[in-house]
N, C-alpha and C positions, 0 to 999 in steps of 0.2 A: 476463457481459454482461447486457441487457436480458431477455432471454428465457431467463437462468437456466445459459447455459452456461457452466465452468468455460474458461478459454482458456488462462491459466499459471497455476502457481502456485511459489510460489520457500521455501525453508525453509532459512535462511542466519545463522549463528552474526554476532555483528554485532563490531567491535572495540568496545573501551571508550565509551562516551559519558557527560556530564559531565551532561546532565539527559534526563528523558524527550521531551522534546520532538527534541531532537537523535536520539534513538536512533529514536523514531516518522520522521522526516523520512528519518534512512538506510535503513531499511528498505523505507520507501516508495518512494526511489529505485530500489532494487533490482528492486523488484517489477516498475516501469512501466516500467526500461530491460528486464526481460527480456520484459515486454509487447509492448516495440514490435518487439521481433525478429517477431512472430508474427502482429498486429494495429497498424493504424492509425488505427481509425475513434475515435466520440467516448469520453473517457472521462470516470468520476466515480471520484474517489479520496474514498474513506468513512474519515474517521479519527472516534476519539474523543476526540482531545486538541486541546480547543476554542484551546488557545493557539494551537498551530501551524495552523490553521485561521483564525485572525486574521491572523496573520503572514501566509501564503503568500496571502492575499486584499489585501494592502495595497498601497497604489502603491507606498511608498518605504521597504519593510524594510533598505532599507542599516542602519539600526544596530543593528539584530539580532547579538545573536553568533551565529546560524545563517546569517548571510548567504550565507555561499558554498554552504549545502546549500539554499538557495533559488534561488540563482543556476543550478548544477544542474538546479535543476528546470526551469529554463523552458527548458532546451536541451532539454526533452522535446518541443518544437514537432512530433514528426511523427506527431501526434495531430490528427486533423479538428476535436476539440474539448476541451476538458482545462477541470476545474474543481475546486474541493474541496468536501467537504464534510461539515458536524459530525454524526456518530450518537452516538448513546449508548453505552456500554461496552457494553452487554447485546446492542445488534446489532451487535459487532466483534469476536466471540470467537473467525471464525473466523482472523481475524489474528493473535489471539494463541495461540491454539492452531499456529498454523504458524511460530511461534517456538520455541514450546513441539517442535515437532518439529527441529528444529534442535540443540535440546540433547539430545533423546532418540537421532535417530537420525543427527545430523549432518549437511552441507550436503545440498540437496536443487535442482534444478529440473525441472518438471514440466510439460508439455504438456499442457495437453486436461482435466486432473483434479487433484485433490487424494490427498494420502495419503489412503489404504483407511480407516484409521480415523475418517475426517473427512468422509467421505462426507455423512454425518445432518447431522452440522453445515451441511455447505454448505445443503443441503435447506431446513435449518428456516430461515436467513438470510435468501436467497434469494425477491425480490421480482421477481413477474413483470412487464411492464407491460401 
């Protein structure tokens, strides 16, 4: 959150996907459905993949091949405030690294924290306001 607190964190093998933008948008989902189990308030979804960051800011992505993982997303409505937004790869490593946990150690979800090993990472990420 704002002030640096970890609230879930999810580490989930994904099925097939046909480009990176589809695999970034499933994962995504994943995250902010097991989000809303636990929190409602505003969020910022931080991706690096400035495509899908177009896309899910457009009025009318109907002809997207991702549409329905778009579509998807807006049923996230039980969010006070829900937005996207572009980082650079270099501040999204610990997303990738929690994929990276997924193949290591298998499905994962976490309340409150990150795998042990990932701690630092969160730290160095981790922008307070």
């Amino acid at each position: 959150d704002h002030a640096g607190l970890v609230l879930s964190s999810v580490c989930r093998k994904l099925p097939h996907s046909r480009t990176a933008e589809e695999a970034e948008g499933r994962a995504a989902l994943i995250g902010l459905r097991s989000l809303a189990k636990v929190y409602k308030g505003p969020v910022v979804w931080e991706t690096d993949c400035k495509s899908l960051t177009i896309l899910c800011s457009a009025d009318n992505p109907s002809k997207s091949p991702l549409f329905g993982l778009i579509l998807d997303k807006a049923s996230l409505a039980v969010f006070t405030e829900y937005r996207i937004s572009h980082v650079p790869r270099e501040c999204n490593q610990l997303a990738h690294e929690l994929a990276a946990e997924a193949r290591i150690s298998g499905d994962q979800e976490i309340i409150a924290k990150v795998p042990d090993r990932l701690q630092d990472l969160v730290a160095s990420e981790c922008i307070t306001a």
